[in-house]
C-alpha positions in Angstrom: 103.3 98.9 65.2 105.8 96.8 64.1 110.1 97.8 63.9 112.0 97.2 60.8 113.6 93.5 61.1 112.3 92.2 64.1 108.9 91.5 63.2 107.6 90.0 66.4 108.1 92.9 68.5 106.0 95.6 69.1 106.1 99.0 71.1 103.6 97.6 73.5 106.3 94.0 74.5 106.6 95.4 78.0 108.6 92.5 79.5 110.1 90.9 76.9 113.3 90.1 77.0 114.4 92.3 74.5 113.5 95.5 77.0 115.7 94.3 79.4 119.1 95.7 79.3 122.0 95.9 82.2 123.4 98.9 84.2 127.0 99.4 83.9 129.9 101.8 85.6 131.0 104.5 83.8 134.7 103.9 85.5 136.0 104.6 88.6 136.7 108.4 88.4 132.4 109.0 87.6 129.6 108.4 89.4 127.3 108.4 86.7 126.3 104.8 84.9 125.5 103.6 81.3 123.3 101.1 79.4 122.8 100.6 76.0 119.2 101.3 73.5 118.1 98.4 72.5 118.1 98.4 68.6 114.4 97.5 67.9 114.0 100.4 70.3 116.7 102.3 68.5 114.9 101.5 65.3 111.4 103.2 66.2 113.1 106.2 67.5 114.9 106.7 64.2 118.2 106.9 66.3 121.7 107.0 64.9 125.0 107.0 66.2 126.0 110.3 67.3 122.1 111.6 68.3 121.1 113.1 71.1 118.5 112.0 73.4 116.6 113.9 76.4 115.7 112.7 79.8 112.2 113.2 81.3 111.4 111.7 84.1 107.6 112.2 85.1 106.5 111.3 89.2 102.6 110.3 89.9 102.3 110.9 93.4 98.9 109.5 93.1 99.3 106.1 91.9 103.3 106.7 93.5 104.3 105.9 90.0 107.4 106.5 88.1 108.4 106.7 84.3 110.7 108.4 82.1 110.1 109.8 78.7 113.0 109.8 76.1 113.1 112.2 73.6 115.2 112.8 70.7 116.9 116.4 70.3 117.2 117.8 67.2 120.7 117.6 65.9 121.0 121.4 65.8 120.4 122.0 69.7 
């Protein structure tokens, strides 16, 4: 599957440079950090400014695996 404009990347780039993005502090009174969606990314989500996204994060205790799943919340909720 291709995204919009950049036509060399695909969902499956795992590694590419364009999936790397840096951790940053929110400010000195939070403890919580930010980073930023990569557009390609941004692009096959259909995400716009002012969206909302969810956070799952799902644990394998088998393979002692982690991932996160990022879902987009309707606009109404």
């Amino acid at each position: 599957m291709e995204c919009g404009k950049y036509t060399n990347r695909f969902i499956n780039s795992i590694g590419d440079k364009m999936t790397t993005t840096k951790i940053a502090s929110v400010g000195k009174a939070s403890n919580s950090i930010r980073t930023v969606i990569p557009m390609w990314i941004a692009e096959i989500m259909e995400l716009e400014k002012g969206d909302k996204i969810g956070w799952k994060i799902i644990w394998d205790s088998e393979n002692k695996t982690r991932s996160i799943k990022i879902i987009k919340v309707n606009k109404n909720e």
